[in-house]
N, C-alpha and C positions, 0 to 999 in steps of 0.2 A: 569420133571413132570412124574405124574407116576399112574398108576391106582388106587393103596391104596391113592392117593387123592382125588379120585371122589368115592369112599365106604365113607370115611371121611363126605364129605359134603355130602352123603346119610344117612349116622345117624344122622348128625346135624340137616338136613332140618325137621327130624322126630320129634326132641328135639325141635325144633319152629316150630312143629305141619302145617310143609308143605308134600308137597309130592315129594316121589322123581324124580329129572331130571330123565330119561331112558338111555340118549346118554355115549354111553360107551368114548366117546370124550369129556364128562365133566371132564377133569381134571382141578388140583386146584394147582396152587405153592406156596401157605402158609399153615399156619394152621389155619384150618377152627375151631377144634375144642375149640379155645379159648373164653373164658367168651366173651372178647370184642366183637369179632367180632360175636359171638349170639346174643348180644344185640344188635348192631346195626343191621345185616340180620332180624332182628325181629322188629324192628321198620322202617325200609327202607318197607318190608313187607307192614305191618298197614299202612304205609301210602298211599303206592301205592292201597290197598283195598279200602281205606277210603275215598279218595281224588279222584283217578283218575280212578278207575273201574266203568265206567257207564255202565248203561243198557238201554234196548232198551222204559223198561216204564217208563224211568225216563224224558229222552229228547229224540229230536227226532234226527235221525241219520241215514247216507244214504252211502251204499256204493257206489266203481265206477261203478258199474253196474247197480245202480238205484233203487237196494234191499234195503229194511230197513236193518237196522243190528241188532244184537240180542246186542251187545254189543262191549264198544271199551276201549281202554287204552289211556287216553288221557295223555300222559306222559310230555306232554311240562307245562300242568298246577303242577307238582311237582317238575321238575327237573330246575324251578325258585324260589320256596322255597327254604332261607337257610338252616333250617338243612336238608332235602332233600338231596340238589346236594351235601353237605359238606358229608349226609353216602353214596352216590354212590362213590364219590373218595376213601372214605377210605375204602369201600368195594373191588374196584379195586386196593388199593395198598397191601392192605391185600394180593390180591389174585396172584398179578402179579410182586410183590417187588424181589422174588427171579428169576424174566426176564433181569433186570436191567442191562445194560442200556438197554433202546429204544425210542421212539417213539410215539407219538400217533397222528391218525386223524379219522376224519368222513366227512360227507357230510351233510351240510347243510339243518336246520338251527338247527334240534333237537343234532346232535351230538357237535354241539360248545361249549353252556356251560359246559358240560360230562368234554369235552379236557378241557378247561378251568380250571375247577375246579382238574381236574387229573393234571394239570403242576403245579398250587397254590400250591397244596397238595404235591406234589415232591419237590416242594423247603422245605417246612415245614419239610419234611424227611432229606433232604440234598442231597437228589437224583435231580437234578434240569434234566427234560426231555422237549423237543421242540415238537410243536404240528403243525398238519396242517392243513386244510379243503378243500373239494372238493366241487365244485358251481353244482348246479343242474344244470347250465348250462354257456358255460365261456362265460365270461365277454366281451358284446360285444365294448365298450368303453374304455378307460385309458389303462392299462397296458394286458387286454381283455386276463388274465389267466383263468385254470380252476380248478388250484392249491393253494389255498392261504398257504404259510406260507412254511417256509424252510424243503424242504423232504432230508434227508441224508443217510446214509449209515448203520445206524443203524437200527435194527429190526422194523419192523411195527408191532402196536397193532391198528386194526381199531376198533370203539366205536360205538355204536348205541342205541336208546331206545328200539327198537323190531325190531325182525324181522318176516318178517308171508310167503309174497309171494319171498319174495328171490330178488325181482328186486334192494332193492336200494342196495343192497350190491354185486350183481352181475355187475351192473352200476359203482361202486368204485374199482374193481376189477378188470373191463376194462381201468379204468383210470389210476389207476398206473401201468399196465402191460406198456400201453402205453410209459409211462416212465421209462418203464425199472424195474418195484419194484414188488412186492409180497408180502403180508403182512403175517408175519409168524401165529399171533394169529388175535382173532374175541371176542369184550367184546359186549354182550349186554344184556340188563334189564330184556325182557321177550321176548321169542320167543313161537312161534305159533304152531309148528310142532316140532318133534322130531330131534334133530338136525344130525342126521344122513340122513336125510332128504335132505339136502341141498347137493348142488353139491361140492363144496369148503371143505365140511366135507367126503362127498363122494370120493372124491380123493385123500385123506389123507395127502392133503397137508397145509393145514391148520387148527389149533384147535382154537376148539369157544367154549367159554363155558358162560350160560347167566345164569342170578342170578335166573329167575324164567319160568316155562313154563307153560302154562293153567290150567293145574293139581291143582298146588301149589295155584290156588285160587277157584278150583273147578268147573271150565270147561274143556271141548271138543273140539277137533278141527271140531269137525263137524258141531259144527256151527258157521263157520265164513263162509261165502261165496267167499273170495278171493282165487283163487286155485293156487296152485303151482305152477311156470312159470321154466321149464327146458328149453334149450337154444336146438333149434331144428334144428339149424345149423351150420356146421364148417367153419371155416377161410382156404380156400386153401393158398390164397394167399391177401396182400397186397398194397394199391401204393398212394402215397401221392408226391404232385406236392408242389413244393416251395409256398413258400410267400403266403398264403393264406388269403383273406382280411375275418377278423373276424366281422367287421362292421356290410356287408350289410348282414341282416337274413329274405333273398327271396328264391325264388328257382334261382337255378343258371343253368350250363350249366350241365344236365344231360348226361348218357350216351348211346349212341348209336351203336347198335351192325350188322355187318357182320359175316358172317362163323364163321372166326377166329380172327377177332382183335375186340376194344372197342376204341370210337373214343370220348372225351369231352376235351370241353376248362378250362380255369384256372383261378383265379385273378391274375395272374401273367403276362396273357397275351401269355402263351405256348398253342396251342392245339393240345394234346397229339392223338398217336395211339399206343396203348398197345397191347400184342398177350394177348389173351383171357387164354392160357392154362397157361401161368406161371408170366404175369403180365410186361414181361418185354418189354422196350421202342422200338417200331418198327421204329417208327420216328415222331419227333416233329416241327411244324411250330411257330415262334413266329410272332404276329400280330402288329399293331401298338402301338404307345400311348394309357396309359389308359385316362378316363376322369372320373372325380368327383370318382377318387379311383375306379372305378367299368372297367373291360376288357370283359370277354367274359360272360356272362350269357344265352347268346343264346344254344340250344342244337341244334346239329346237323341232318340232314337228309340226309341218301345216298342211292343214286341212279346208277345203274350197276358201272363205274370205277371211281365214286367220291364220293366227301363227300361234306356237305354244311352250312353256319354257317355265322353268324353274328356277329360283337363285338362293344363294347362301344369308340375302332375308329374313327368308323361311315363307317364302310364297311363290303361289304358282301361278303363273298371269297368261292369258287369252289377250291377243290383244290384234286389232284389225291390222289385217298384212297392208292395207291400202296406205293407211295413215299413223299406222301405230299407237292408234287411243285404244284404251283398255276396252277392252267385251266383260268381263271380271276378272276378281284377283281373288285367290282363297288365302288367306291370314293366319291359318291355324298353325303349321309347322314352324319349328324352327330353324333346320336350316334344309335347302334342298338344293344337293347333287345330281340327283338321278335326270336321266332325260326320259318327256312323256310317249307313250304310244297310244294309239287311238287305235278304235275300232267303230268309224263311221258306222256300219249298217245298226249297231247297237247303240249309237248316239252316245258314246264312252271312251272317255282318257284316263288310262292308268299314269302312275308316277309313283316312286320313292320318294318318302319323305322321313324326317329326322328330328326327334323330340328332344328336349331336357330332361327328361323322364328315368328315375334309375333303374326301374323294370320294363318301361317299354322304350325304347331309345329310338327302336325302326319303326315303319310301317306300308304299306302298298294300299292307296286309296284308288277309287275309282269314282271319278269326273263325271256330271251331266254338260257333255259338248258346248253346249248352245247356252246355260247358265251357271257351270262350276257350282250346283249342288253335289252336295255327297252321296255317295249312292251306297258304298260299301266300303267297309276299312279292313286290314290285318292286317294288328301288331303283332313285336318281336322282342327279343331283350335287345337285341344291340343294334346298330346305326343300319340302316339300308343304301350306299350309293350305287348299286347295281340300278341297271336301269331295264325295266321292262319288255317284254314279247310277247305281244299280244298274234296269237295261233286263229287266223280267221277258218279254218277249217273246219279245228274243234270247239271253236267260241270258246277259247283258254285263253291265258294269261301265266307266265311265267316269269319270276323275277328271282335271285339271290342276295342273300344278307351276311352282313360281317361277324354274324353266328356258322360260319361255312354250310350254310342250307339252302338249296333250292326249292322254292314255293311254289305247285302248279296249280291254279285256280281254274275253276267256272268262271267265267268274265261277268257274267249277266246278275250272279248271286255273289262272288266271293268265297264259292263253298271251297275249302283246301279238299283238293284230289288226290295229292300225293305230296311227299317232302323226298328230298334226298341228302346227302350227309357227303361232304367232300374235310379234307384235311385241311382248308385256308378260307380267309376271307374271300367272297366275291364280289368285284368291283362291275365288270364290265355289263353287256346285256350277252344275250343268245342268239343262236343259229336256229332256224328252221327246215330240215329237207322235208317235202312233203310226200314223197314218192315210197321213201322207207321210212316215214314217220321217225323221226330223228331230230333230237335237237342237242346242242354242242355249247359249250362253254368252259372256258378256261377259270383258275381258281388259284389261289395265292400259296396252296401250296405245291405249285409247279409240274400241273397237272392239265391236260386238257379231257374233258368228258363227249363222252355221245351216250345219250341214254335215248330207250323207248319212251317214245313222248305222252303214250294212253299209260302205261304203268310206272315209268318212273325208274325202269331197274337200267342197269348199265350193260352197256353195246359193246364198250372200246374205251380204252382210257391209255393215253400217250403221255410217256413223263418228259419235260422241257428241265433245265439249266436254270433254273428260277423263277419268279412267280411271274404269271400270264396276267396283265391289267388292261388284256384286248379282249373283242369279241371276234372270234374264229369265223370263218365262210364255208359254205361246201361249194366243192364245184365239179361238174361230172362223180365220178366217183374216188373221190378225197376230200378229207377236210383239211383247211388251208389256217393257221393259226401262229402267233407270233408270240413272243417272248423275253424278259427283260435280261436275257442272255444273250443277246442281241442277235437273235437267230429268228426265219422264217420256216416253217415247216409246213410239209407236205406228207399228207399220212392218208394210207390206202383205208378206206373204208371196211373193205372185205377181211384184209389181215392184220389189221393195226399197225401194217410195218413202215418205215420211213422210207417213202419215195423220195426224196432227195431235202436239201435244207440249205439257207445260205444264208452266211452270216455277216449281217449289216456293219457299218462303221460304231455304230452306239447301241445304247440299249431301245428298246422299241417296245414304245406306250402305245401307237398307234394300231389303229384297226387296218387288217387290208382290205382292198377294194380289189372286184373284178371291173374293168376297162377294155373297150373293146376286146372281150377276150384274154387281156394281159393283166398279171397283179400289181398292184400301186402298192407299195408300201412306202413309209418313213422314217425315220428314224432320229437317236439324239445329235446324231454327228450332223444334220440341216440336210441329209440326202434323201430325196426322196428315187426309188428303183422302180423302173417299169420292170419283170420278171417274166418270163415264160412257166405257165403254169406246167407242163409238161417236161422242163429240162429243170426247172430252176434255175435257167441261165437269164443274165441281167442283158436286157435289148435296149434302154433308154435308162435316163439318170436325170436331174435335176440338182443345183444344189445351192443352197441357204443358208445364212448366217447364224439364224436361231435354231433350237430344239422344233422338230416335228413330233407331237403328241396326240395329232387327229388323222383320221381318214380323211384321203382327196374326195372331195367332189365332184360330180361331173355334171355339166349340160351336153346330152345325144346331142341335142339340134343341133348348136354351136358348135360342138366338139370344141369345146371350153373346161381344161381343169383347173379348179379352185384349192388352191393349198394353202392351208392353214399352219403358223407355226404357233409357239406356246409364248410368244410376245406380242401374240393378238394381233395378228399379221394374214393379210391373205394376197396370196400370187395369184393373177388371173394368170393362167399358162395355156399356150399355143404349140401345137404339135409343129418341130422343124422340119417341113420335107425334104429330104437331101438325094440326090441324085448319084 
């Protein structure tokens, strides 16, 4: 391929009265200049004008961010027309016949018929090529891939309708690195920006060349509202723990940081201690049997020479942060989700735990630190996975149960202070302010709470798009809260009203974090967003192959963040300084 191919298809696109690509990266390995193949770029053209370039006063149309949009390419209503998808393939073999052999895939759902019709069309050639697909998100059921269809050793052409903000081809990018591949070219329809633009073209390791850019129908990139997503962190290091159960898609056993190691459990039933600076295994405990597929979900909490944690067992283990031998193990439960909280000055770890029991299913124990005797219990009828907050202020304890009730205790007795009564199970833990005596928590019937923390009654209540299996944040004055609507919110404290919201590519199990100042959230689509807590505008991004179901972590010292995804996976990530 060679640059007199991309001058080529600059006079031609003149000769059908388009405009030309810019991207010195447009090369072309046919010949463009042939009768056929003008006729068809000239009716591919028309139709994509005619049929799928809407505007913003024709229908209505909303971008992610809530904007109208001036205008969109609705390409999946062309590329199900026959003669349609039949001149995209021949436009693509036209252009890519002298690559032969290779490949081709995309992602889900707009690139299938593209492959489809590009493998039909190779057999029609006698060039017969194998295609694949990537799932927006793998399959958590049956064979629970995220690759469909046979990937081999021959070149990759990945295919798409457009490209504009970079994410889904950045997202496919991460997927087959995963596995080992790199796709050497990039076909797509119509792209949005200048393709020198993009990162993938930017490092000269991949050429992309799309049939039409905004020009070529007589727009602008300035008015599309989606902005460009650069990736504004690096991979130090990675680490993935065997046998990961694909199934359950909760939050799992997050990760938990000291100085220098990272402590989380596994579906596998390992709970690992990683050294923080290069990823590698300091030492690992295996726990019991798993139950109904699910081991450790619990995340850990450590305290000066231990660490702490629960699993689906039905036991709750201390065990030395140094070396990982047990301190104790309590035996009594049967299975436990919840993650622990301590309260050092009182020598006490609360926890959820989970019986067989048909009148008492839940219950919230409380820990002697140093020897896991019991000190105090309260049951419940139904199951407990919320996990605890313990209020070193008021020497409380607050947890919710899958009876939709919130429990506040005296920590020191167990004495129940108050209950409150919400419309859904409560999964996650709680928020603390301590300034207005406030505490926040989200509940399954799609609801987030702020009640008075000494009485119990309700401050503020913000209804979400479906149920909340996160725990909220306050920050300054808002509370900051997520939702498997796959939306982020920001709610003024003083008037309950919504200071702004933005909505992630998937749904969002995870908690968010505050980071230096900025919000970390994740989501199911593998993105994780740095956010400006003040705009809700997105400043940095991340992105991964698997589902994100946990809060990042962070080391100050390092300025090291640890992300976790829901395949028992953690990215050591490095902020990119860019200039």
């Amino acid at each position: 391929m060679t640059e007199l191919f991309a001058e080529k298809l600059e006079r031609f696109k003149e000769v059908v009265r388009a405009k030309a690509i810019s991207s010195k990266n447009q090369d072309i390995a046919s010949n463009p200049a042939s009768k056929l193949f003008s006729s068809r770029f000239a009716k591919f053209k028309e139709i994509i004008r005619t049929r799928s370039l809407i505007f913003g006063n024709q229908e209505k149309m909303v971008a992610a961010n809530g904007q109208d949009l001036g205008f969109i390419f609705d390409i999946r209503k062309v590329i199900l027309l026959p003669e349609a998808l039949a001149l995209v393939a021949e436009l693509f073999w036209d252009i890519y016949e002298k690559e032969y052999p290779f490949q081709v895939g995309g992602q889900e759902s707009d690139a299938i018929p593209i492959i489809t019709a590009i493998i039909m069309k190779g057999m029609e050639r006698g060039k017969p090529v194998s295609g694949f697909y990537i799932r927006k998100r793998r399959k958590n059921v049956g064979l629970q891939r995220l690759v469909e269809g046979p990937v081999n050793d021959q070149k990759i052409i990945l295919v798409d309708d457009l490209v504009n903000s970079g994410l889904t081809i950045t997202r496919q990018l991460k997927v087959l690195h995963g596995i080992g591949r790199t796709p050497n070219l990039i076909f797509t329809i119509v792209n949005f920006r200048p393709l020198e633009d993009y990162a993938w073209v930017k490092n000269r390791k991949i050429k992309h060349t799309s049939l039409f850019s905004l020009k070529d129908f007589g727009l602008k990139n300035d008015v599309t509202p989606v902005p460009l997503f650069v990736e504004s962190y690096r991979t130090c290091w990675k680490f993935k723990s065997k046998d990961p159960n694909f199934f359950y898609v909760v939050p799992k056993s997050g990760p938990a940081l000291d100085d220098g190691k990272i402590y989380f459990g596994s579906d596998s039933g390992i709970f690992w201690s990683l050294q923080q600076r290069d990823g590698s295994v300091a030492w690992k405990f295996q726990v019991g049997e798993k139950a109904l597929g699910k081991s450790i979900f619990s995340s850990a909490t450590i305290h000066n020479d231990s660490v702490y944690f629960g699993a689906y067992d039905g036991n709750v283990y201390s065990l030395n942060k140094e070396n990982g031998k047990p301190n104790w193990i309590y035996r009594e439960a049967e299975w436990v989700g919840s993650s622990p909280s301590i309260a050092p000055e009182l020598g006490l770890l609360f926890i959820g735990l989970e019986f067989a029991l048909p009148r008492e299913k839940g219950g919230i124990v409380a820990f002697n630190l140093k020897t896991g005797e019991k000190i105090w219990e309260y049951r419940i009828a139904e199951y407990i996975h919320s996990s605890p907050l313990y209020i070193k202020e008021l020497e409380a304890v607050v947890i919710g149960g899958n009876d939709h009730a919130v429990y506040f205790f005296e920590a020191k007795t167990g004495k129940l202070l108050w209950k409150f009564q919400t419309g859904g199970e409560i999964k996650a833990s709680f928020a603390f302010e301590a300034e207005r005596n406030l505490i926040s928590f989200g509940s399954f019937d799609g609801r987030l709470y702020v009640l008075d923390v000494k009485s119990g009654k309700r401050q503020l209540e913000f209804v979400t798009g479906d149920h909340i299996y996160s725990t909220p944040i306050f920050y300054e004055d808002s509370i900051i809260c997520t939702s498997l609507d796959k939306r982020i919110y920001c709610v003024d404290l003083g008037t309950g009203k919504l200071n702004w919201s933005y909505r992630c590519g998937g749904r969002i199990f995870a908690s968010p974090a505050i980071i230096n100042g900025y919000i970390f959230i994740g989501s199911n689509d593998g993105k994780m967003c740095e956010i400006d807590p003040k705009t809700g505008k997105v400043v940095g991004f991340f992105q991964v192959s698997e589902r994100i179901v946990n809060k990042v972590a962070w080391n100050q010292n390092t300025q090291r963040l640890f992300l976790p995804t829901y395949a028992n996976e953690i990215y050591c990530l490095e902020k990119i300084e860019r200039r």
